[in-house]
C-alpha positions in Angstrom: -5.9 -16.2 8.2 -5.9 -13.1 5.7 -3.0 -13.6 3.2 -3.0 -10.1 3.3 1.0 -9.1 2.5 2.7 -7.8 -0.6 4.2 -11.4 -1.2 1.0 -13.1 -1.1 -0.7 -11.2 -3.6 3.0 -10.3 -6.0 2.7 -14.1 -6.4 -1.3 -14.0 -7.2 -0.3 -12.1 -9.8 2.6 -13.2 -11.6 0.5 -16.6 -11.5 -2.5 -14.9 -13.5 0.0 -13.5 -15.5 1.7 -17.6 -16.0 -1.4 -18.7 -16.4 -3.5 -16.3 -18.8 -2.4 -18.5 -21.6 -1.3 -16.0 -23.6 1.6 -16.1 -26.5 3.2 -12.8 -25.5 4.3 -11.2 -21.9 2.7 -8.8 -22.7 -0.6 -9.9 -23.4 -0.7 -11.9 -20.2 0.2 -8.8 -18.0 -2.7 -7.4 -19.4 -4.6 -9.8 -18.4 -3.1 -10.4 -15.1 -3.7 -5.8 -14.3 -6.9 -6.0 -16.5 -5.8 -2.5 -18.4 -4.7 -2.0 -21.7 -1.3 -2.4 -22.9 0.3 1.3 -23.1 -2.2 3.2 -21.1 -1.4 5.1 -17.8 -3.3 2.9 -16.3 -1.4 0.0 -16.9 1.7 2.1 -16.2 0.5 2.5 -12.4 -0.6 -0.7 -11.8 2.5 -2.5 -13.4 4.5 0.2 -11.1 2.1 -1.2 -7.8 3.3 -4.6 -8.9 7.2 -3.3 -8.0 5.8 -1.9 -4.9 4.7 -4.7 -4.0 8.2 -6.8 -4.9 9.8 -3.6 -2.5 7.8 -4.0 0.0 8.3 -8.1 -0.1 12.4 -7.2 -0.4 11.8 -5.1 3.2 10.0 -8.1 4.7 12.7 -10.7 4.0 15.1 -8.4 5.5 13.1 -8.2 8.9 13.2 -12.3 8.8 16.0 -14.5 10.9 19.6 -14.8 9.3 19.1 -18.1 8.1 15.6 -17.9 6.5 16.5 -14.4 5.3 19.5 -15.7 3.2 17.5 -18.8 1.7 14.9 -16.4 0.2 16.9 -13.5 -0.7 18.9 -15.5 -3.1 15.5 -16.1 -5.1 15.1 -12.0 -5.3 17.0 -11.4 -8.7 15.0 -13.7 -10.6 11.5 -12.5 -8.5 12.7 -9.2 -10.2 13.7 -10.5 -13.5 9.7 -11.5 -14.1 8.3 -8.4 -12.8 10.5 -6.4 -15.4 12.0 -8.9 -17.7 14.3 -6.4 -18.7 16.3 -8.7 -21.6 12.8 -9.8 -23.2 10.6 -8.4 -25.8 7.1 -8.3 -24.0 5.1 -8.1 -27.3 7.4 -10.8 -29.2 5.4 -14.2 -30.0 7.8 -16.7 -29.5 7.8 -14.8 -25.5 4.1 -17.2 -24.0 3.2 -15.7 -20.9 3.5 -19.2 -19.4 7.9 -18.9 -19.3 7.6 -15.4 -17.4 8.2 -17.3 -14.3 8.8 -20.9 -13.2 6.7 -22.7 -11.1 9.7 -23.3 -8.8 10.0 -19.8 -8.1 6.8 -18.9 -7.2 6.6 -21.7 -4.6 9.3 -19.8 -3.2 7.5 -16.5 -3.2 4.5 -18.1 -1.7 6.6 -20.3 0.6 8.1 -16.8 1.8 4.4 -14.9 2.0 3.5 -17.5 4.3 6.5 -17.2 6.4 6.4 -12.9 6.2 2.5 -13.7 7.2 2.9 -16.2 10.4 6.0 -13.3 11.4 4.1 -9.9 11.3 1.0 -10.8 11.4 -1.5 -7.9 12.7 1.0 -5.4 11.9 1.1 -2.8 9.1 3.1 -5.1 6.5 -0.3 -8.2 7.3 -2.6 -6.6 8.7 -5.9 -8.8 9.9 -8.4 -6.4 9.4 -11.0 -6.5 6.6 -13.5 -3.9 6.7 -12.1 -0.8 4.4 -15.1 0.7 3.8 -14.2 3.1 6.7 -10.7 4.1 5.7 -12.0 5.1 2.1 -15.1 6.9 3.4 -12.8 9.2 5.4 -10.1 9.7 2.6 -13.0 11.0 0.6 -14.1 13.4 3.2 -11.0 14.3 3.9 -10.3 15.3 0.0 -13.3 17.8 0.4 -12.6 19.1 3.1 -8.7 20.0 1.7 -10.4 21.2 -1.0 -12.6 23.5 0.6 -9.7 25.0 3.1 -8.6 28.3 2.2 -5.3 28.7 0.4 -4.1 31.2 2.9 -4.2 28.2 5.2 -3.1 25.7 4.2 -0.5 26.3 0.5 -1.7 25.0 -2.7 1.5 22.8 -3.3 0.7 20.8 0.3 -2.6 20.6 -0.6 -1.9 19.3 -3.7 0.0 16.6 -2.4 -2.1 15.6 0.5 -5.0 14.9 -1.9 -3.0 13.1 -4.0 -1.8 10.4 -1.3 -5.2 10.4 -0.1 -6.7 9.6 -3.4 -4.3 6.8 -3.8 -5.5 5.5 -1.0 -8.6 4.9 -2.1 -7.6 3.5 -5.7 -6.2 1.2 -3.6 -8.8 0.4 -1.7 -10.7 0.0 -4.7 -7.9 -2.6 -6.4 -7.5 -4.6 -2.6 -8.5 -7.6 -4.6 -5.3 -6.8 -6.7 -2.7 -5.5 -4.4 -3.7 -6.3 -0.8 -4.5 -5.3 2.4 -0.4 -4.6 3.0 -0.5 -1.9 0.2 -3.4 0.1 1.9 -2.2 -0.1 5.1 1.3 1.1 4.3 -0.1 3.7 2.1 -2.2 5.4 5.1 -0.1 5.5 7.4 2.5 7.7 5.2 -1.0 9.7 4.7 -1.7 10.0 8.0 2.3 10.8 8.3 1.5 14.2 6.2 -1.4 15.2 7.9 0.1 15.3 11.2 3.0 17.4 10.0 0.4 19.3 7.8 -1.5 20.4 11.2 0.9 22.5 12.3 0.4 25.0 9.4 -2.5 25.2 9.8 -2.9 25.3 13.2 -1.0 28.5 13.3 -2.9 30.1 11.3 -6.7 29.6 11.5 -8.1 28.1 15.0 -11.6 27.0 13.4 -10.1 25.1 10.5 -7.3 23.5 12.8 -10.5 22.6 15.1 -12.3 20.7 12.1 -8.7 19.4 11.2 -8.8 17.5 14.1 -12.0 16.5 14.2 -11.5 15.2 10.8 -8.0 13.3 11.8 -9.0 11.5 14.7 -12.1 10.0 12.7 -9.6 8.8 10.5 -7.7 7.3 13.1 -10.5 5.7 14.0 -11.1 4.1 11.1 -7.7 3.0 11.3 -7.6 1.1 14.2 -10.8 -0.5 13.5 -8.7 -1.8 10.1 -5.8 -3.1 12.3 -3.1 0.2 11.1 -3.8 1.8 14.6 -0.6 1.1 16.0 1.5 1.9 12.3 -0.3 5.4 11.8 -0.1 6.4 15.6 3.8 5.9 14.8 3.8 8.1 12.1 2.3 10.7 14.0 4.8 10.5 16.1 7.7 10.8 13.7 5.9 13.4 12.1 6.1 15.2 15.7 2.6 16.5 15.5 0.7 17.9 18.6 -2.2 15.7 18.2 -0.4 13.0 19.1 -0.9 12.5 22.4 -4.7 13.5 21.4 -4.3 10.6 18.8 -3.1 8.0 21.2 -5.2 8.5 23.9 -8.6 8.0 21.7 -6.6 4.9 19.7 -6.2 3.2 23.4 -9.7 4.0 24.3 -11.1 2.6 21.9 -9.1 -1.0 22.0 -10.0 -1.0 25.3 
């Protein structure tokens, strides 16, 4: 089975970061993110690590009274070696060994397993493993955003709907890093946008709302094949697009 969810790989990490055998915090998160200590970049994958403890905090909540409460009380000191907010990162007397205890991440992956055997095939674990698709389409989809005309389709949407799509495929790109879990929740708020994005531009240009939906329900596609056809379908839904009922029939057809 694909230990695919935000636990499983939050406690891949904080292990590299335990293990790097480093004699500050801070040298073993760089290790742990491979980036360099001050950079942006390390700044947004330190900031996916928190995702990934959020997204592990949703999870436990969604789990049976009893073994909701036995890992929940684990959750301050989970968040205490993500941040370490009374520590010096860069002091030396700080080895990246003491950032967590062995005890602790037992629990985490204890709970990973148990968040895994719970929603397994759904967005939060998904099963699929082919992403090849997803990021192909992302791509195409950031050219053709930025080839639609501004008088379609405003500057500041389109801003943001390449932005989310782009994450997506740094994300894609980092799996290995911060799961299957992370992409699949990540597209589906993607595919949330679109869907309410359609409707501008549907009502104002018929031939680029006709290659907007070609475009979307290739993504979909993609989707489903990647085991997020029943998350994104939702969000179309919420999103109360009128390719939804487009969207579901072609998702169904092709499970069938």
């Amino acid at each position: 089975m694909i230990q695919s969810t935000a636990p499983h790989h939050l406690h891949a990490i904080l292990t590299r970061v335990r293990d790097s055998g480093k004699g500050q915090y801070a040298e073993g998160w760089v290790t742990a993110l491979e980036a360099d200590w001050g950079s942006a970049e390390f700044s947004k994958r330190h900031a996916e690590v928190v995702n990934l403890l959020s997204l592990t905090i949703q999870q436990l909540q969604a789990l049976p009274e009893r073994s909701r409460d036995r890992f929940m009380r684990h959750v301050p000191a989970w968040w205490s070696a993500v941040i370490q907010p009374k520590a010096n990162w860069a002091d030396n007397g700080r080895a990246a060994i003491h950032v967590v205890d062995l005890d602790l991440l037992d629990h985490l992956e204890s709970a990973a397993d148990l968040i895994l055997a719970s929603l397994s095939g759904s967005e939060g674990a998904p099963v699929g493993a082919d992403l090849s698709g997803i990021s192909q389409q992302c791509q195409e989809w950031v050219e053709f955003l930025l080839e639609v005309d501004s008088a379609d389709l405003g500057d500041p949407l389109r801003g943001q709907l390449i932005s989310q799509l782009r994450h997506v495929v740094w994300l894609i790109e980092h799996v290995d890093l911060f799961g299957e879990a992370r992409v699949s929740g990540e597209i589906s708020h993607a595919i949330g946008s679109l869907a309410q994005a359609s409707s501008v531009v549907g009502g104002r240009n018929t031939e680029t709302a006709g290659k907007w939906k070609r475009a979307f329900l290739s993504l979909m596609a993609a989707c489903a094949i990647f085991n997020a056809g029943a998350p994104v379908v939702q969000e179309a839904i919420e999103a109360g697009s009128a390719l939804v009922g487009e969207i579901v029939t072609v998702v169904q057809d092709g499970q069938n």
